[in-house]
Jmol script that loads the backbone (N, CA, C; Angstrom):
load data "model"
ATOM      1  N   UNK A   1      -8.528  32.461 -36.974  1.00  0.00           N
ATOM      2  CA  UNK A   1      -7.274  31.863 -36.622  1.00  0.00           C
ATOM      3  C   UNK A   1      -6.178  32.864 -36.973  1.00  0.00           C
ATOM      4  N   UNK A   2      -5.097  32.990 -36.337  1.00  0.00           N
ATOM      5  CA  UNK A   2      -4.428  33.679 -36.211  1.00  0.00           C
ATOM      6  C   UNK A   2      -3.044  33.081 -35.818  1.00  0.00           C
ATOM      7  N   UNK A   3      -1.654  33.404 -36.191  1.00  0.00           N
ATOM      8  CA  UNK A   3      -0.432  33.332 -35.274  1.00  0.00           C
ATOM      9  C   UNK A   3       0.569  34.360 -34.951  1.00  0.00           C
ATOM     10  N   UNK A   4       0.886  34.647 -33.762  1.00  0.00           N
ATOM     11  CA  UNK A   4       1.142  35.778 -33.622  1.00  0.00           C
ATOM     12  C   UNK A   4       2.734  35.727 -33.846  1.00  0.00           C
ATOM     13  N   UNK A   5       3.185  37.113 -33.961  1.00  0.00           N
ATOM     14  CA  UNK A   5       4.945  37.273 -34.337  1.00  0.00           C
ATOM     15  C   UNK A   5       6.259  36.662 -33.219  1.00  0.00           C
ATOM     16  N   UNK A   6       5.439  36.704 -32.178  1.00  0.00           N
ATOM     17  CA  UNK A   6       6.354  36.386 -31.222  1.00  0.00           C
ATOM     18  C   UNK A   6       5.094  35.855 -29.977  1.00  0.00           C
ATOM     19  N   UNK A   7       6.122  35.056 -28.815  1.00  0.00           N
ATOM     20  CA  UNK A   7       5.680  34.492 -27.791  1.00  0.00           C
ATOM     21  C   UNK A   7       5.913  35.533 -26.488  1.00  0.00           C
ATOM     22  N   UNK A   8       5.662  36.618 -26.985  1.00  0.00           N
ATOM     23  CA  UNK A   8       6.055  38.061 -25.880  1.00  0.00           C
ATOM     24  C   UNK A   8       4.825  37.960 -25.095  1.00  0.00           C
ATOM     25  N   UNK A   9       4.591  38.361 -23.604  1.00  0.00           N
ATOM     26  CA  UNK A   9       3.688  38.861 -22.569  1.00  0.00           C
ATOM     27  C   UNK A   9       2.929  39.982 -23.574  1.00  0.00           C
ATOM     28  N   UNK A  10       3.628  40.663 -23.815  1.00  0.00           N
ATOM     29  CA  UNK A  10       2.844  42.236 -24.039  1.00  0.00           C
ATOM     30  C   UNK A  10       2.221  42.086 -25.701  1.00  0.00           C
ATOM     31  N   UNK A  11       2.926  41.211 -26.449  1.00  0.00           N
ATOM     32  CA  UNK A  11       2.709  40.881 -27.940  1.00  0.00           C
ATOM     33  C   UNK A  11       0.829  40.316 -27.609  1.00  0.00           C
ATOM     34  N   UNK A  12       0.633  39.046 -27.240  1.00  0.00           N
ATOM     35  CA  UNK A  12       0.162  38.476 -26.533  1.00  0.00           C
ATOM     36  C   UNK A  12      -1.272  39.274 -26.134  1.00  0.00           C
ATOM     37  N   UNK A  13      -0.642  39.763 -24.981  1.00  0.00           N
ATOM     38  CA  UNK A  13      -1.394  40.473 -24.370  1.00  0.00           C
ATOM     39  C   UNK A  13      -2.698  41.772 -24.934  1.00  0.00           C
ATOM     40  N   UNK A  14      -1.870  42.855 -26.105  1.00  0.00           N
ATOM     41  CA  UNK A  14      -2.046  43.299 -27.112  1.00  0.00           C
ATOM     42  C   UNK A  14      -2.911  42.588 -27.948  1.00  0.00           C
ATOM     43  N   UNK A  15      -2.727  41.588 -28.347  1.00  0.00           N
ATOM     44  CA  UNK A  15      -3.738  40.956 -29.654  1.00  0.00           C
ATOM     45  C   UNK A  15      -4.976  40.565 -28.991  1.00  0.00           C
ATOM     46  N   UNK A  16      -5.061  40.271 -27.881  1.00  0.00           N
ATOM     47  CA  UNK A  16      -6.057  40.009 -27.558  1.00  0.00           C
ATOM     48  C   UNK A  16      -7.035  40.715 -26.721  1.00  0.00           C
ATOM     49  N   UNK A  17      -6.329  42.054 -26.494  1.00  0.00           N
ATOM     50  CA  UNK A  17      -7.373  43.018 -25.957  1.00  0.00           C
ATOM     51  C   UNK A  17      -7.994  43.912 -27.119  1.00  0.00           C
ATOM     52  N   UNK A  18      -7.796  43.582 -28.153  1.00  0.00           N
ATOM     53  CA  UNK A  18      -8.278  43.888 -29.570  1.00  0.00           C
ATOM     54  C   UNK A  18      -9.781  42.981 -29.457  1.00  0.00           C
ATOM     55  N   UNK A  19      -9.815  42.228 -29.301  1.00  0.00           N
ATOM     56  CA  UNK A  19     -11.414  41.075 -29.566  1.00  0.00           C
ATOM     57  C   UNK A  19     -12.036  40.689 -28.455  1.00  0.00           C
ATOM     58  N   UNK A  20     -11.274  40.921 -27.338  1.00  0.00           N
ATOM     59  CA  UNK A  20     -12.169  40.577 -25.861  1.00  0.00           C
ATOM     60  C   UNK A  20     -13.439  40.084 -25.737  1.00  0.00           C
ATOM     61  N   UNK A  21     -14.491  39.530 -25.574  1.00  0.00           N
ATOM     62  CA  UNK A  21     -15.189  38.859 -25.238  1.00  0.00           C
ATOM     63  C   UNK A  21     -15.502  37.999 -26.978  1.00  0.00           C
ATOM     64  N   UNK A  22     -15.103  38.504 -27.699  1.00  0.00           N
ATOM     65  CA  UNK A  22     -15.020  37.628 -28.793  1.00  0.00           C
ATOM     66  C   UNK A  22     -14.540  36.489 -28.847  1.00  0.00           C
ATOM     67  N   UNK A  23     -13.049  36.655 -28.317  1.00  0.00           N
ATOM     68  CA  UNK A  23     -12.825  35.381 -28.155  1.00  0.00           C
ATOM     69  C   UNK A  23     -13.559  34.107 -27.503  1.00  0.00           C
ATOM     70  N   UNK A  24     -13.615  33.144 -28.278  1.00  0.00           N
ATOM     71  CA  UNK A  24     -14.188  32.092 -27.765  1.00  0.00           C
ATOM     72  C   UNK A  24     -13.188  30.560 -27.663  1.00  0.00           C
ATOM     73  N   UNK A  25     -12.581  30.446 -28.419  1.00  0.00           N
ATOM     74  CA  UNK A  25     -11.738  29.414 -28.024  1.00  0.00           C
ATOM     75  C   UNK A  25      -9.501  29.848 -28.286  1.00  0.00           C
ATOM     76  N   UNK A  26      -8.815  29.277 -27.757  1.00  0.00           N
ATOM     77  CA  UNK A  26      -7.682  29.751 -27.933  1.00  0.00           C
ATOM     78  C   UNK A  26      -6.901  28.807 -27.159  1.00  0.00           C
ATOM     79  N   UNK A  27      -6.116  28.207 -28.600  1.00  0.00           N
ATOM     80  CA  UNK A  27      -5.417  26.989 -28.653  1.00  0.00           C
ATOM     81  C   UNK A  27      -3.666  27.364 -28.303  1.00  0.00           C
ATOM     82  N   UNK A  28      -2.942  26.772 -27.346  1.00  0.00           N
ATOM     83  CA  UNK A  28      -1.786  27.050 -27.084  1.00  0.00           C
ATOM     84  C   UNK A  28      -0.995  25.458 -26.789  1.00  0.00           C
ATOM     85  N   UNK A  29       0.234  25.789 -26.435  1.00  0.00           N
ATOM     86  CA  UNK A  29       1.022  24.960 -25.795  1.00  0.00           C
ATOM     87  C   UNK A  29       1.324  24.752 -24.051  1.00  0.00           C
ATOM     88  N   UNK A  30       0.787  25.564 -23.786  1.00  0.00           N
ATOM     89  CA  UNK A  30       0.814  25.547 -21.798  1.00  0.00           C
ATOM     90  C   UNK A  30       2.265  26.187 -21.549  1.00  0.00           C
ATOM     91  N   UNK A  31       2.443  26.610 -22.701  1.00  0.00           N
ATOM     92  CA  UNK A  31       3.822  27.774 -22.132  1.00  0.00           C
ATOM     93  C   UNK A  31       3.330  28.491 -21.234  1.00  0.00           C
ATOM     94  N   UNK A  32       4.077  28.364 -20.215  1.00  0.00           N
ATOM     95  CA  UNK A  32       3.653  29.415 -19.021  1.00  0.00           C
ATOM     96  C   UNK A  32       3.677  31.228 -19.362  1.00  0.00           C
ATOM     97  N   UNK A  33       4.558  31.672 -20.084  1.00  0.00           N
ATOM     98  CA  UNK A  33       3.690  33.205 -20.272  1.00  0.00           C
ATOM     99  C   UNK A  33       2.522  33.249 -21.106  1.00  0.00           C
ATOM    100  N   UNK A  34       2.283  32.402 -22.255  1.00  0.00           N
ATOM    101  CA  UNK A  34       1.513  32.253 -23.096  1.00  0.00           C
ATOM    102  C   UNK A  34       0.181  32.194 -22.247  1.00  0.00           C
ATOM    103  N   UNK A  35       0.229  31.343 -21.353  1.00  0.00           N
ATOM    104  CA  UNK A  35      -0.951  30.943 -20.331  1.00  0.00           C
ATOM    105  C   UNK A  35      -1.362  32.274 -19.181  1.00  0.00           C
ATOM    106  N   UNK A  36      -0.067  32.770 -18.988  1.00  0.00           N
ATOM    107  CA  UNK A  36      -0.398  33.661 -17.962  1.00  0.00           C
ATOM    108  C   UNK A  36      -1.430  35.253 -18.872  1.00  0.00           C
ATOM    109  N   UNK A  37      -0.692  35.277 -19.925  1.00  0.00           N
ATOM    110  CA  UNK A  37      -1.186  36.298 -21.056  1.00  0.00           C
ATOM    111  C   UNK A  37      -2.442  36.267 -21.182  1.00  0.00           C
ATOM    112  N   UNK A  38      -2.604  34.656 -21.495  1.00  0.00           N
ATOM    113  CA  UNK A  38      -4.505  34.700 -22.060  1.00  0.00           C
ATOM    114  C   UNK A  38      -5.353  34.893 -20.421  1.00  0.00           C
ATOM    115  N   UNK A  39      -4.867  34.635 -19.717  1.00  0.00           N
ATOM    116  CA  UNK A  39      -5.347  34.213 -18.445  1.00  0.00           C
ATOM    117  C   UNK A  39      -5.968  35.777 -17.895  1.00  0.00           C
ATOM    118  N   UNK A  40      -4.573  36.618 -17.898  1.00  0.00           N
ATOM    119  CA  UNK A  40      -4.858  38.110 -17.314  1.00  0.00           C
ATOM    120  C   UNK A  40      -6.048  38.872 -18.478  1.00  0.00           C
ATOM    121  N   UNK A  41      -5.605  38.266 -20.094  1.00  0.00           N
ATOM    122  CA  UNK A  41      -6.704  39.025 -21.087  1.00  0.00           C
ATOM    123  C   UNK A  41      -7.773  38.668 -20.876  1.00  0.00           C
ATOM    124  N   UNK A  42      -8.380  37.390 -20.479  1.00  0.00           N
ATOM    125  CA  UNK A  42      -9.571  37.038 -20.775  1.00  0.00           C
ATOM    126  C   UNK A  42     -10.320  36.735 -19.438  1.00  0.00           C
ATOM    127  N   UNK A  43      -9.471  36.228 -18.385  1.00  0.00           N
ATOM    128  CA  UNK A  43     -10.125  35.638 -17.539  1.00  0.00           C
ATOM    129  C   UNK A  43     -10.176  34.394 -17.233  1.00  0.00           C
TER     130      UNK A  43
END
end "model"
wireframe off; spacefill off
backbone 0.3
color backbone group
């Protein structure tokens, strides 16, 4: 678990091309960049 410093695209984006297929679950609010972020990182 983790929270990140800011709700930035690239913040975002960044933390999670660090663990890529690691990730397994990832809890948000349906903020639309938040969503678009995990969406382009993970798939």
């Amino acid at each position: 678990m983790d929270i990140l410093p800011n709700r930035k695209k690239e913040t975002i984006k960044n933390y999670l091309s660090q663990y890529g297929a690691d990730v397994e679950i990832v809890v948000m609010d349906m903020n639309p960049i938040f969503k678009a972020a995990v969406h382009q990182s993970l798939g």
